[in-house]
TIRODO-627936 format. One record per atom (N, C-alpha, C): x, y, z. Coordinates in steps of 0.05 Angstrom, whole numbers, plus 5000, padded with zeros to 4 digits. Layout:
! TIRODO-627936
XYZ...
END
This chain:
! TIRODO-627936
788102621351788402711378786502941383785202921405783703261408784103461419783803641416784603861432784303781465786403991476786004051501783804201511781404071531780004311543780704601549778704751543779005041551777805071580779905201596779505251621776905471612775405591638774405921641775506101644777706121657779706301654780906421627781506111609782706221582781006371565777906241562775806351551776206591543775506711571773907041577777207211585776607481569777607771573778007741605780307861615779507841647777608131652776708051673775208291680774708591675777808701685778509001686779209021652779808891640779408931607776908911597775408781606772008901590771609111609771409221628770309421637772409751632774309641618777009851618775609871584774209671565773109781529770709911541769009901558766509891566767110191558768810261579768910631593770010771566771310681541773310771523770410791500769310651503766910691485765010861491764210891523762911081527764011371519766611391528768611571519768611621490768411431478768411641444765011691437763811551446760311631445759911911446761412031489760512301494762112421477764612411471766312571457765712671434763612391410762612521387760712601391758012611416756712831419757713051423759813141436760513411444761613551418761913361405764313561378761513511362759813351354756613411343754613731354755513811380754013891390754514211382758014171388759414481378759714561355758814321325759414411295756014551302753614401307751714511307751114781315752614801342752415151359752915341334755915211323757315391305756115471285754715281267752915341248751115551254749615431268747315551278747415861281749315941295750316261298753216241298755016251278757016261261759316531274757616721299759016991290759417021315758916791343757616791370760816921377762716841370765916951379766117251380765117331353765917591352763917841363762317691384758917851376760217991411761517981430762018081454761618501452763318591429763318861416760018871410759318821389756818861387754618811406754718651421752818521447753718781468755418871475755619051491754319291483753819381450752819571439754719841441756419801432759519881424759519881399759720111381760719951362764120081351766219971326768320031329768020181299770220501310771020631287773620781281774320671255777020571242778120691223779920861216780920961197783820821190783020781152785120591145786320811120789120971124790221201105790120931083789221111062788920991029791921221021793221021005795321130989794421410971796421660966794721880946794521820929792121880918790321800895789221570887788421450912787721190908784721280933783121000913780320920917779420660926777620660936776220350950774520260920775020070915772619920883771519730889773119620919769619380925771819260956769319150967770619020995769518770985769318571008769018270997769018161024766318051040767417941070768617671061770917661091772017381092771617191109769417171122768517031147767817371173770617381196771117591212772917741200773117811177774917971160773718081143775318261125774518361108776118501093775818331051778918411042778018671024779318921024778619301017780719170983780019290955781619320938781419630937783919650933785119920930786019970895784820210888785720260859786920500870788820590849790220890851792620900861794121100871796921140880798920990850800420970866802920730853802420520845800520380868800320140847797420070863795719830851794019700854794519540891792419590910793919400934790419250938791319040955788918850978788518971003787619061018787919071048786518901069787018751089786018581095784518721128782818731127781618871151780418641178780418651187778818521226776318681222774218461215771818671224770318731244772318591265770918521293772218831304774718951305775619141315776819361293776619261273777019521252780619551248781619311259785319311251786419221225787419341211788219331193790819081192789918831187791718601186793918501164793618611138795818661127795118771108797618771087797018951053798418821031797418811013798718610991798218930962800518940956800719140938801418940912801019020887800819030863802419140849805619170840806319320827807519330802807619370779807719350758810119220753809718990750812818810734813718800705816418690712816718660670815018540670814918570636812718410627814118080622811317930615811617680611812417620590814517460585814417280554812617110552811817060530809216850525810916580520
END
């Protein structure tokens, strides 16, 4: 027995469905240009967020109290941060600094625990 003819109708997508993938394609095309376009900006100048302070020609100054008897032994940037180790006082601390405005974002102290069993 053979098949039944195929109308034109059955064939083909109706209309407003190819022109409804048409627009969805164009739609992820511009979309991965625009997210292509903003990893590149970012790269390119990495710091463009935080640069408003500096672009104005401002710059920021910050005093962060160090515990008594305690010293700075190295900073370390973190992208727009910046992590201060603290030796001295009581115990060993981290301080986590904003280097866009000089705020002191948190502190992670160190303080001497029992010891470990092996």
């Amino acid at each position: 027995m053979a098949p039944a003819p195929v109308s034109r109708n059955q064939a083909h997508a109706p209309r407003w469905l190819t022109i409804l993938v048409i627009v969805m394609g164009v739609m992820i095309v511009v979309g991965f240009v625009i997210v292509a376009a903003e990893i590149a900006r970012r790269i390119s100048n990495p710091n463009a967020a935080g640069a408003p302070a500096a672009a104005a020609g401002t710059a920021w100054t910050g005093t962060i109290a160090l515990p008594p008897g305690g010293r700075v032994v190295a900073m370390q940037p973190l992208g727009d941060r910046f992590l201060v180790h603290v030796e001295g006082g009581a115990a060993p601390q981290a301080l986590l600094v904003d280097a866009r405005t000089g705020a002191l974002l948190g502190t992670v102290s160190f303080p001497p625990g029992p010891p470990r069993a092996p």
